[in-house]
N, CA, C and O atoms as a printed pandas DataFrame, in Angstrom:
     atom_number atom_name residue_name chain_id  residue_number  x_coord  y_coord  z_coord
0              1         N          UNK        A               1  -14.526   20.837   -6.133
1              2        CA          UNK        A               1  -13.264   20.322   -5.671
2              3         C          UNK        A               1  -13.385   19.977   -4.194
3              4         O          UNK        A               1  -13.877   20.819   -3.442
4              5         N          UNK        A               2  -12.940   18.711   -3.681
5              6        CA          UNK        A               2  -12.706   18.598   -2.009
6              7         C          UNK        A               2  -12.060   19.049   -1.456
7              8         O          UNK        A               2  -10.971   19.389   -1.919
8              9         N          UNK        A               3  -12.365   19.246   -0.351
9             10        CA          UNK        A               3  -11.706   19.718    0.556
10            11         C          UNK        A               3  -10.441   19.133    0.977
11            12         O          UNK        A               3  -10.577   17.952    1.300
12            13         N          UNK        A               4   -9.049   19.657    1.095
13            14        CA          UNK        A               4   -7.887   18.719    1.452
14            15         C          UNK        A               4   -7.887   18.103    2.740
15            16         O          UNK        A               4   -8.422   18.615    3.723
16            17         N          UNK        A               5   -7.410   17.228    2.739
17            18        CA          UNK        A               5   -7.291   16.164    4.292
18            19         C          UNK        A               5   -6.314   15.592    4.719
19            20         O          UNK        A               5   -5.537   15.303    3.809
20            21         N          UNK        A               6   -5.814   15.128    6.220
21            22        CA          UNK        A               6   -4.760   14.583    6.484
22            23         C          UNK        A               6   -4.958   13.445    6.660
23            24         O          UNK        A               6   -6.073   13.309    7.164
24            25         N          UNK        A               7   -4.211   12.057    6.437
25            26        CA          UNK        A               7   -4.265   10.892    6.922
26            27         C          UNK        A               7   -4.068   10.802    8.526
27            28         O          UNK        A               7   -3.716   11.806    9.144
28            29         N          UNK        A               8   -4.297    9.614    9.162
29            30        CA          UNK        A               8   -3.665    9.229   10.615
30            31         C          UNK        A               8   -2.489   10.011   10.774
31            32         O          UNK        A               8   -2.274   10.774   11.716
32            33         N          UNK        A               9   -1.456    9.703    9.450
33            34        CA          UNK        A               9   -0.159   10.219    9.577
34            35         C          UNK        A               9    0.148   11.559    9.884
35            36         O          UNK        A               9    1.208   11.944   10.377
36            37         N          UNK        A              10   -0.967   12.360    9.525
37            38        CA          UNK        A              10   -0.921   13.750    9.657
38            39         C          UNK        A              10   -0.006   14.378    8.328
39            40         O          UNK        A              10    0.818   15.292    8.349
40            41         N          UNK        A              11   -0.569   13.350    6.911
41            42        CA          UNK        A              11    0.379   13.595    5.814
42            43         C          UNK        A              11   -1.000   13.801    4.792
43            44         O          UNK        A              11   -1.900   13.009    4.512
44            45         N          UNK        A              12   -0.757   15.197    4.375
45            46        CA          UNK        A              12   -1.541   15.568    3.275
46            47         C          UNK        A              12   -2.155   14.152    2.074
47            48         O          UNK        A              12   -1.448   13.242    1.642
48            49         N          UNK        A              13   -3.196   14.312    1.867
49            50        CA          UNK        A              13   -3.738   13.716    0.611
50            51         C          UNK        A              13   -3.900   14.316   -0.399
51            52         O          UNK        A              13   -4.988   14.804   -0.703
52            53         N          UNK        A              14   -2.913   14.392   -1.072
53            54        CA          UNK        A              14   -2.877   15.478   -2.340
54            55         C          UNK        A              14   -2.746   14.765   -3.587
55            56         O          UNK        A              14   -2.572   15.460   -4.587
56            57         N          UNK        A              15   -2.807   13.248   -3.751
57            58        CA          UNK        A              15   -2.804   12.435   -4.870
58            59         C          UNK        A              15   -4.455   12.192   -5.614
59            60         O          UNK        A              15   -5.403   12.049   -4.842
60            61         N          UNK        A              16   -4.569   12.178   -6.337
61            62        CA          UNK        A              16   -6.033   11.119   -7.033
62            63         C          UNK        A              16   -5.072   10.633   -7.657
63            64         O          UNK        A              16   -3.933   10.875   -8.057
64            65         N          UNK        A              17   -6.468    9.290   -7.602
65            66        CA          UNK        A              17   -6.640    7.662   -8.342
66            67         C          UNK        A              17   -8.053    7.751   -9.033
67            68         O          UNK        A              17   -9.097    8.044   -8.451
68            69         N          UNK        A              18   -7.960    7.545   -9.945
69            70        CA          UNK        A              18   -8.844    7.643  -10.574
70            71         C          UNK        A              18   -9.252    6.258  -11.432
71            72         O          UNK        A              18   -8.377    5.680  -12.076
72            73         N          UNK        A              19  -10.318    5.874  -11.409
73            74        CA          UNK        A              19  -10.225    4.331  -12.674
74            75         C          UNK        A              19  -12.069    4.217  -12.587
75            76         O          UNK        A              19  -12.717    4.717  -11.667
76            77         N          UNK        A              20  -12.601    3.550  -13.605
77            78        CA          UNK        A              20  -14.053    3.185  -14.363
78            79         C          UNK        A              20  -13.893    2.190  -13.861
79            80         O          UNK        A              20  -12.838    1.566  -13.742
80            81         N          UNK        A              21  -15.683    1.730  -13.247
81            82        CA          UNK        A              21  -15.983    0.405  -12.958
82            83         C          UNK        A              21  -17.736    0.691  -13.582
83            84         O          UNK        A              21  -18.209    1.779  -13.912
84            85         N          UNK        A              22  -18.465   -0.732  -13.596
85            86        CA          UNK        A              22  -19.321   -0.325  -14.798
86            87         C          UNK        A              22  -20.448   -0.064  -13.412
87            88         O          UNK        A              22  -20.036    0.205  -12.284
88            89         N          UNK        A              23  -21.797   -0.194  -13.739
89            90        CA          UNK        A              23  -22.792    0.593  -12.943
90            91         C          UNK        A              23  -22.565   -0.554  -11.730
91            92         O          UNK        A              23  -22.273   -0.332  -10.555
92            93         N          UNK        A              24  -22.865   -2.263  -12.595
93            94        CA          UNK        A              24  -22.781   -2.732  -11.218
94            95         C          UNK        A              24  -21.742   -3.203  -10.117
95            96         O          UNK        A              24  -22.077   -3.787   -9.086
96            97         N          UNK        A              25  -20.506   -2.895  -10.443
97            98        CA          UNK        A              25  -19.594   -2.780   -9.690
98            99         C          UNK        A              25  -19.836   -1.201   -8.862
99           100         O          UNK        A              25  -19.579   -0.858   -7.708
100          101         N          UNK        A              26  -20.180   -0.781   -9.520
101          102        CA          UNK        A              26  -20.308    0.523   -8.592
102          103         C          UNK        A              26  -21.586    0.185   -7.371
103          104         O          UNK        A              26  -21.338    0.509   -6.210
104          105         N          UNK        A              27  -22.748   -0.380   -7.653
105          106        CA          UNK        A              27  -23.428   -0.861   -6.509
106          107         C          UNK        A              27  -23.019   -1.504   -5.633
107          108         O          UNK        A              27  -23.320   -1.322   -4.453
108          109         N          UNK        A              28  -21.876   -2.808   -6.268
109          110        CA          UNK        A              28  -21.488   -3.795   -5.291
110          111         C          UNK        A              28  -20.578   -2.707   -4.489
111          112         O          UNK        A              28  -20.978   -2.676   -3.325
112          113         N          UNK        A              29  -19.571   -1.864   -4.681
113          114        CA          UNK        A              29  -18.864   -0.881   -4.341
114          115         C          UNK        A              29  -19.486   -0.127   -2.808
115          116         O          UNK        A              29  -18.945   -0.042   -1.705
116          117         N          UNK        A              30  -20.774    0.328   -3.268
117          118        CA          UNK        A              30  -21.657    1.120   -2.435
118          119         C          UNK        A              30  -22.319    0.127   -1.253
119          120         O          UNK        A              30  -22.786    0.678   -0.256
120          121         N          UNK        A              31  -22.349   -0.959   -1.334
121          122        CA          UNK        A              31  -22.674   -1.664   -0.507
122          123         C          UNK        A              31  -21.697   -2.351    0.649
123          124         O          UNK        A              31  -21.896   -2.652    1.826
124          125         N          UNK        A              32  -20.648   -2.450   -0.160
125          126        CA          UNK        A              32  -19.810   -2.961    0.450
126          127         C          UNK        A              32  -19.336   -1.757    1.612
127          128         O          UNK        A              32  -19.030   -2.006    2.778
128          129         N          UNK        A              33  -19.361   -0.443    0.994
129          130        CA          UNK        A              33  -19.152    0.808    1.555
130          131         C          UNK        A              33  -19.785    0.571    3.186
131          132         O          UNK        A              33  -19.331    0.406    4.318
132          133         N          UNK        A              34  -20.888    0.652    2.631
133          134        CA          UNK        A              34  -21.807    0.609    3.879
134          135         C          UNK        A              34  -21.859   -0.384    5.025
135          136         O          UNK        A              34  -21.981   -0.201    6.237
136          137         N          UNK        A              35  -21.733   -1.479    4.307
137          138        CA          UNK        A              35  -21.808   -2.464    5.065
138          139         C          UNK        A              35  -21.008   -2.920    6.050
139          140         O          UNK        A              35  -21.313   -3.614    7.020
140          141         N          UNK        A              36  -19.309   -2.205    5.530
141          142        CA          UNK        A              36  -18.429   -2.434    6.140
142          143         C          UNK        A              36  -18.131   -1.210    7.403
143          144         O          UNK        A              36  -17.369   -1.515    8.320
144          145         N          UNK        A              37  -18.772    0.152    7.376
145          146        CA          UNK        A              37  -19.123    0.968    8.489
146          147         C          UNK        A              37  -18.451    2.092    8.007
147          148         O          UNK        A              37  -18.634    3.126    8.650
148          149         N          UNK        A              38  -17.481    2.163    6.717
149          150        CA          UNK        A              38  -16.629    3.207    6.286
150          151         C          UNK        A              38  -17.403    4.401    6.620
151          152         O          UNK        A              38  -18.424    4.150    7.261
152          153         N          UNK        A              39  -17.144    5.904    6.300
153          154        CA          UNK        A              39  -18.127    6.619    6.011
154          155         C          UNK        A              39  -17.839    7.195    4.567
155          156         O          UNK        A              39  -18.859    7.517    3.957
156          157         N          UNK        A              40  -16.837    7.354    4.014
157          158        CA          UNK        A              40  -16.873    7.314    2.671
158          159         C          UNK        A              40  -15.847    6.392    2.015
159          160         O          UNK        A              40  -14.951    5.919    2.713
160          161         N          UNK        A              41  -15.936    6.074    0.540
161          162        CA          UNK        A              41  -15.432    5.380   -0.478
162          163         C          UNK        A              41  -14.191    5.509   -0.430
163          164         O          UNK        A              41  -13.551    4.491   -0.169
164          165         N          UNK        A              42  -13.504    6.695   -0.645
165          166        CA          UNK        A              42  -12.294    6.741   -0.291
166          167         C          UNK        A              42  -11.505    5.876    0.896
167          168         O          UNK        A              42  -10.517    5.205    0.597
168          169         N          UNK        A              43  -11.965    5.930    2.146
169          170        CA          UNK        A              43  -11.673    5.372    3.555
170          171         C          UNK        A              43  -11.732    3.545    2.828
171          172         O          UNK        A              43  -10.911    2.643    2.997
172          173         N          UNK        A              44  -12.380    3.540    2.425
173          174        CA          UNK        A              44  -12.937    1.802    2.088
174          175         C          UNK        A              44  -11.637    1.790    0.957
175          176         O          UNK        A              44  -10.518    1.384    1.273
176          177         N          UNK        A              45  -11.913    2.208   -0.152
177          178        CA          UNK        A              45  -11.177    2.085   -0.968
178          179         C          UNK        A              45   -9.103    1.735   -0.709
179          180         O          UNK        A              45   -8.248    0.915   -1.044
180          181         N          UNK        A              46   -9.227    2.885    0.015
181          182        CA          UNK        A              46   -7.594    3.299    0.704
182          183         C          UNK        A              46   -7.460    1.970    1.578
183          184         O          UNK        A              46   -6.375    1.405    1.443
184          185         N          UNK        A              47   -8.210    1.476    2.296
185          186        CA          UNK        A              47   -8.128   -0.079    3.166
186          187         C          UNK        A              47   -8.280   -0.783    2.222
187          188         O          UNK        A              47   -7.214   -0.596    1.635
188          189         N          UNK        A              48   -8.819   -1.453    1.645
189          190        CA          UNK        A              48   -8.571   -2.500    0.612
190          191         C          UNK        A              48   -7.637   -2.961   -0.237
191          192         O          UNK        A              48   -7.203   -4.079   -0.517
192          193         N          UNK        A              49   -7.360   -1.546   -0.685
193          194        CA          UNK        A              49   -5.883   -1.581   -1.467
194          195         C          UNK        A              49   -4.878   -1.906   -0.712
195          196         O          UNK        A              49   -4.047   -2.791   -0.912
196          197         N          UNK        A              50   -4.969   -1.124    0.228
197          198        CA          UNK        A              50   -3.674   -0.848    1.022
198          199         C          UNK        A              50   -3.198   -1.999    1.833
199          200         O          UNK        A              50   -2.003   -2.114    2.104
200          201         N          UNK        A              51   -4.303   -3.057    2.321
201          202        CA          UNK        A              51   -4.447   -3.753    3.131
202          203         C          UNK        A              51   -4.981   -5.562    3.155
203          204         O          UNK        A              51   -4.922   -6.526    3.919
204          205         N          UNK        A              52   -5.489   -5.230    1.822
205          206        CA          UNK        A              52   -5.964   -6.848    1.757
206          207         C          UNK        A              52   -4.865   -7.394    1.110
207          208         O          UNK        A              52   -3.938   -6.711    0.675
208          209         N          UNK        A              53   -4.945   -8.756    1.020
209          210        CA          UNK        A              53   -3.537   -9.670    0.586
210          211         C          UNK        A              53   -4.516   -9.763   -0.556
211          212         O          UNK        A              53   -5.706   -9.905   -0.838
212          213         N          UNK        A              54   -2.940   -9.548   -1.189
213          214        CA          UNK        A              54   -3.126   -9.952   -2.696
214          215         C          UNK        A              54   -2.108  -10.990   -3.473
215          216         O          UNK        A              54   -1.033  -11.088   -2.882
216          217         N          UNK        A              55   -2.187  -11.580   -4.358
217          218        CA          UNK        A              55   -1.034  -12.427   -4.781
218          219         C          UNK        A              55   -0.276  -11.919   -5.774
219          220         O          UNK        A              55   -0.676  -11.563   -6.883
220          221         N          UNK        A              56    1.629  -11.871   -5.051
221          222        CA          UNK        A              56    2.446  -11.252   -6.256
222          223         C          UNK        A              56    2.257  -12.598   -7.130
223          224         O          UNK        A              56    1.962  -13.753   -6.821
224          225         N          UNK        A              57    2.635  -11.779   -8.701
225          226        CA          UNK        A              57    2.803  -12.553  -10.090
226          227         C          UNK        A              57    4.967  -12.576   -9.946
227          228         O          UNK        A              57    5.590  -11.594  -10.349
228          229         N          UNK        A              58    5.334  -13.182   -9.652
229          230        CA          UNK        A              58    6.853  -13.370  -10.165
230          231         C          UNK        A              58    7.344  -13.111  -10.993
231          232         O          UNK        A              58    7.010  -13.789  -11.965
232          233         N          UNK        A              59    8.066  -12.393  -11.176
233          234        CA          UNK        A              59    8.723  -12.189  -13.055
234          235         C          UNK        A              59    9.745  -10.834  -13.090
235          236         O          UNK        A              59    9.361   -9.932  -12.345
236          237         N          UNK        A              60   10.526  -10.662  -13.564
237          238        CA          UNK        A              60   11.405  -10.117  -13.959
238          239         C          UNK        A              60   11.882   -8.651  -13.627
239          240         O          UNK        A              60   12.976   -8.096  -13.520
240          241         N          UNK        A              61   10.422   -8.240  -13.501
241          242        CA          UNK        A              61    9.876   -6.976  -13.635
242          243         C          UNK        A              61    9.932   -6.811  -11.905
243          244         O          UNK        A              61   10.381   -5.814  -11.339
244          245         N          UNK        A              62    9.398   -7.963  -11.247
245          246        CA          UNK        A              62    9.355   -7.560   -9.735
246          247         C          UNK        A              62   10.743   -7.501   -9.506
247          248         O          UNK        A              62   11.119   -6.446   -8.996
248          249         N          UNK        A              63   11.700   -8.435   -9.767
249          250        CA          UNK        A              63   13.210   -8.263   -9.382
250          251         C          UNK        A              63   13.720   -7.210   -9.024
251          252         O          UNK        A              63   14.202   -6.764   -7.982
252          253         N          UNK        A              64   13.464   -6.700  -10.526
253          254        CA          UNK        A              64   14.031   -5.274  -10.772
254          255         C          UNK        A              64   13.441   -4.156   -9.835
255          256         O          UNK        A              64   13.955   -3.080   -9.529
256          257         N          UNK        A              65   12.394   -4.615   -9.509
257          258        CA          UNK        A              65   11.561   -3.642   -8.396
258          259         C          UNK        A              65   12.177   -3.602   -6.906
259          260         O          UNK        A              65   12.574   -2.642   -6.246
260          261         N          UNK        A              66   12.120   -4.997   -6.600
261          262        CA          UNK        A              66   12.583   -5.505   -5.451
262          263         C          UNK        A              66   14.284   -5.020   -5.340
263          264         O          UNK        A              66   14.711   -4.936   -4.189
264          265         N          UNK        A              67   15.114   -4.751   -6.302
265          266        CA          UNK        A              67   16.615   -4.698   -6.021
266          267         C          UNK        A              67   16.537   -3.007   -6.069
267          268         O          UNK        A              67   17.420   -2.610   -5.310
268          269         N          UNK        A              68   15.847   -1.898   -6.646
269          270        CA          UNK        A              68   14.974   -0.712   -6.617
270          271         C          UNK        A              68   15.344   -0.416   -5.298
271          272         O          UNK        A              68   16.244    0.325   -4.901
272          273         N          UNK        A              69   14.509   -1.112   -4.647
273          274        CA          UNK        A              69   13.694   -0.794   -3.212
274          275         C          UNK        A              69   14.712   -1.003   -2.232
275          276         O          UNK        A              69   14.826   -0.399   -1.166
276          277         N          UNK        A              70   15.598   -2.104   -2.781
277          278        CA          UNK        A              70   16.534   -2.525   -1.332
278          279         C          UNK        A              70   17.878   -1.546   -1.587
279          280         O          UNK        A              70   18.784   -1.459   -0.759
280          281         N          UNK        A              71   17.858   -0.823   -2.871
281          282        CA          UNK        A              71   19.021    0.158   -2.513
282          283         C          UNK        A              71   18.413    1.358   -1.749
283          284         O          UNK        A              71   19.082    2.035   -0.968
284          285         N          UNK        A              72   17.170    1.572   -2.005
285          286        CA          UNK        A              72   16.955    3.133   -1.379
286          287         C          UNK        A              72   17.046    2.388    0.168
287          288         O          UNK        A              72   18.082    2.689    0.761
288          289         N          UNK        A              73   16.350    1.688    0.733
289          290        CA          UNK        A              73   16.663    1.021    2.074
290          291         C          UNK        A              73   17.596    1.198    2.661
291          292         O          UNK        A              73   17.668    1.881    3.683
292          293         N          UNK        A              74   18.787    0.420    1.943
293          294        CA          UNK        A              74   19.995    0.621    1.958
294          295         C          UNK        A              74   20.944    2.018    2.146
295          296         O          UNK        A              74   21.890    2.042    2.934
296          297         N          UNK        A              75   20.669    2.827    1.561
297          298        CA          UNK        A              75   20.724    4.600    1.213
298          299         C          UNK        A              75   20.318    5.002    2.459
299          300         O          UNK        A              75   21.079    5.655    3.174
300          301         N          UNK        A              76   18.990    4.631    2.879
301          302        CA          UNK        A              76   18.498    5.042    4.286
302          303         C          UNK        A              76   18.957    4.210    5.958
303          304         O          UNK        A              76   18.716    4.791    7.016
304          305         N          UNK        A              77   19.269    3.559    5.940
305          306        CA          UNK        A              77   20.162    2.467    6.751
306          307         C          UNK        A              77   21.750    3.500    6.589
307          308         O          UNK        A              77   21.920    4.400    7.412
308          309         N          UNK        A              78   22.798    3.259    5.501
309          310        CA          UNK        A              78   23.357    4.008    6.122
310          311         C          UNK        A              78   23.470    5.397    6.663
311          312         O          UNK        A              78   24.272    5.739    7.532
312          313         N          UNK        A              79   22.426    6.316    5.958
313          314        CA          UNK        A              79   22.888    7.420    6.571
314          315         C          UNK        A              79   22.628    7.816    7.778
315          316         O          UNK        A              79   22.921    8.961    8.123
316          317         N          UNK        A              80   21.996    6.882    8.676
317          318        CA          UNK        A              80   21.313    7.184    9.803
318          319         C          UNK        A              80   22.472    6.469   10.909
319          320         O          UNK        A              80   22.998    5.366   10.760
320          321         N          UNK        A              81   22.734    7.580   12.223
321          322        CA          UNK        A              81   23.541    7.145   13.144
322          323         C          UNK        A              81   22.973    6.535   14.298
323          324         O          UNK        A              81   23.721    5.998   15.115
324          325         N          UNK        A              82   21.762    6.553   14.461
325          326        CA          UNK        A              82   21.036    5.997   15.210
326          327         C          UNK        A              82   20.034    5.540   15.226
327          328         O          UNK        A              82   19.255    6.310   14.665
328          329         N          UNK        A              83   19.557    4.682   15.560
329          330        CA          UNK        A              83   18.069    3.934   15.190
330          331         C          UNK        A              83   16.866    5.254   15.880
331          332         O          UNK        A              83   15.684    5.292   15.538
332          333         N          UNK        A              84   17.277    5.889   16.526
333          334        CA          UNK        A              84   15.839    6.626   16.615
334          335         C          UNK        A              84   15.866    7.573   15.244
335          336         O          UNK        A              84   14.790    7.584   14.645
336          337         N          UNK        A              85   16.637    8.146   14.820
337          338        CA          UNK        A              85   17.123    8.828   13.335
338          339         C          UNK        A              85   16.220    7.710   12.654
339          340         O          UNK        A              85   16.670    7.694   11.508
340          341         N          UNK        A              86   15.609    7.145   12.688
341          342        CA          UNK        A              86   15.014    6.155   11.290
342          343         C          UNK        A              86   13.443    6.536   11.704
343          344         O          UNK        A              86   12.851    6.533   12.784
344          345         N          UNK        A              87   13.030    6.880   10.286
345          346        CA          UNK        A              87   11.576    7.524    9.684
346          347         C          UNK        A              87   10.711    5.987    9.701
347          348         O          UNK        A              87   11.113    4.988    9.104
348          349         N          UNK        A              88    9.345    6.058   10.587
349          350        CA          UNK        A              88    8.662    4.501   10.507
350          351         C          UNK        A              88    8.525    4.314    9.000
351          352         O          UNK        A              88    9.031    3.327    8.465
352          353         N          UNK        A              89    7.945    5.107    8.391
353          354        CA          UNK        A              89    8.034    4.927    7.048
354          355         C          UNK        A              89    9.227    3.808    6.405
355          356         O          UNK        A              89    8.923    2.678    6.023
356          357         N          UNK        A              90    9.768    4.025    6.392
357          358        CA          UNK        A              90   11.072    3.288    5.680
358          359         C          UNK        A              90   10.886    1.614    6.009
359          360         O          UNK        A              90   11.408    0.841    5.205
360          361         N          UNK        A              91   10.169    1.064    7.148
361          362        CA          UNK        A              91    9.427    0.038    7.486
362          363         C          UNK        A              91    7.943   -0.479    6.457
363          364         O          UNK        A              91    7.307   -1.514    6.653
364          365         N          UNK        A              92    7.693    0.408    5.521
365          366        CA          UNK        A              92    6.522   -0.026    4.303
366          367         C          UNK        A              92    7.074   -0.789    3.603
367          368         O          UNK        A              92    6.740   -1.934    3.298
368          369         N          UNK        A              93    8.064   -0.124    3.270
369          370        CA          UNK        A              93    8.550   -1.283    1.990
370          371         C          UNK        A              93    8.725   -2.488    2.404
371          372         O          UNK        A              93    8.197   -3.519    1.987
372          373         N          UNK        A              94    9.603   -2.319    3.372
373          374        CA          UNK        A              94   10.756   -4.090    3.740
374          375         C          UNK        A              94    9.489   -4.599    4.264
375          376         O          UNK        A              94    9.660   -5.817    4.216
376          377         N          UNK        A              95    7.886   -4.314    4.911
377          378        CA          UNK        A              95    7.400   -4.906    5.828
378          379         C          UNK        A              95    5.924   -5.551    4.133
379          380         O          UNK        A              95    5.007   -6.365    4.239
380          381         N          UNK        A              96    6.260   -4.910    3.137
381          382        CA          UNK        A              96    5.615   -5.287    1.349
382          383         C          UNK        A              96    6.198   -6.126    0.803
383          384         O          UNK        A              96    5.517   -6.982    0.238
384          385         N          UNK        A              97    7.546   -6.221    0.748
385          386        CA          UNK        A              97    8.599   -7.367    0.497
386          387         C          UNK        A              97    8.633   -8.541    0.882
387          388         O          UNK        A              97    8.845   -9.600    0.293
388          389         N          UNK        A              98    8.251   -8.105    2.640
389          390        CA          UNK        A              98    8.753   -9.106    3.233
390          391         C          UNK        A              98    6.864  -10.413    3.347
391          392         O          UNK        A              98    6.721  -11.588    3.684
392          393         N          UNK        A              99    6.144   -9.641    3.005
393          394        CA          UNK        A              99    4.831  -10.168    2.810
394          395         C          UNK        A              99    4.668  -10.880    1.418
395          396         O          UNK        A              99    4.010  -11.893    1.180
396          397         N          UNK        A             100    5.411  -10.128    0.563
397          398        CA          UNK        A             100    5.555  -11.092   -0.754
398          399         C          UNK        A             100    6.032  -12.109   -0.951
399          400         O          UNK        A             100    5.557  -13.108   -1.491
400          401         N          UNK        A             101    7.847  -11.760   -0.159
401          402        CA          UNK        A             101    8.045  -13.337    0.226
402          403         C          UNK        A             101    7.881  -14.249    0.681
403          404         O          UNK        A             101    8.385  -15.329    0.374
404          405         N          UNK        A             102    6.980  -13.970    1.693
405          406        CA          UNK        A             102    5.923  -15.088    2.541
406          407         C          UNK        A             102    5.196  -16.019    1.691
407          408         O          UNK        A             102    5.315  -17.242    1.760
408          409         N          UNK        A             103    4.187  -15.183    0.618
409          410        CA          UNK        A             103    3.796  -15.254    0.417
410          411         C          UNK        A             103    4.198  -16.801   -0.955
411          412         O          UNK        A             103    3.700  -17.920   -1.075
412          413         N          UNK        A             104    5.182  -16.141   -1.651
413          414        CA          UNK        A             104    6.036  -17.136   -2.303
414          415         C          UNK        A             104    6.502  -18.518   -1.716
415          416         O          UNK        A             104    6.691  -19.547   -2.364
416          417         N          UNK        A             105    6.642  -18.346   -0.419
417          418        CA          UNK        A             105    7.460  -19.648    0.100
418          419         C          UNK        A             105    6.137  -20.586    0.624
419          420         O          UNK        A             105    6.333  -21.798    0.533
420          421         N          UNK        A             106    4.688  -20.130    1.213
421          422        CA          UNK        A             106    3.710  -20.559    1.195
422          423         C          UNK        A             106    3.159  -21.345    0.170
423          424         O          UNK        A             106    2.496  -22.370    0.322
424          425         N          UNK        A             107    3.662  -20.473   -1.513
425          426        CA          UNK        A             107    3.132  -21.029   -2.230
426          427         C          UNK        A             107    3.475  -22.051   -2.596
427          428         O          UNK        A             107    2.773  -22.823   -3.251
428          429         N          UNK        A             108    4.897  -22.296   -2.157
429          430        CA          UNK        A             108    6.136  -23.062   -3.594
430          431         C          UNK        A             108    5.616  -24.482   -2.492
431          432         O          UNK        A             108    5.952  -25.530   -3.043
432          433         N          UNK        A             109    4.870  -24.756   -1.057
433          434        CA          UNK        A             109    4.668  -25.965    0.074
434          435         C          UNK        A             109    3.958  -26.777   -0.394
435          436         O          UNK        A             109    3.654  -27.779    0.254
């Protein structure tokens, strides 16, 4: 078992992700590891995901996601009396949204 760790955030990593890739994705994986200066897979992995642009698919399903997200926002907006009272966090979502919609209006040019 690993050892537990904190992010930048100083917020526990207590989740696995887990998923199969076949041998040679796992080389291309290991190379890319290296090449890019990570020191482990995880670090690489957690940036890629987290960080490369990817293209939303549109559909029904995001809506429902997207109207999700803007009530908890919402929930968090009002209960706060002051803008220093606001958690950076709460800036992921609207700043995921707001990259999707970019991303859409780029496309539709």
């Amino acid at each position: 078992m690993s050892e537990k760790s904190m992010d930048k955030k100083n917020r526990w990593r207590s989740e696995t992700i887990a998923f199969r890739i076949s041998p040679e994705e796992n080389q291309e994986l290991e190379l890319r590891v290296k090449l890019s200066g990570f020191r482990t897979r995880q670090e690489y992995i957690i940036q890629s995901v987290l960080y490369q642009k990817i293209v939303a698919q549109g559909n029904p399903l995001m809506l429902v996601q997207f109207r999700k997200q803007l009530l908890h926002i919402e929930q968090d907006l009002v209960r706060l009396e002051k803008i220093s009272d606001m958690n950076p966090e709460l800036m992921t979502p609207i700043r995921t949204m707001l990259e999707i919609l970019e991303g859409f209006q780029m496309n539709s040019k």
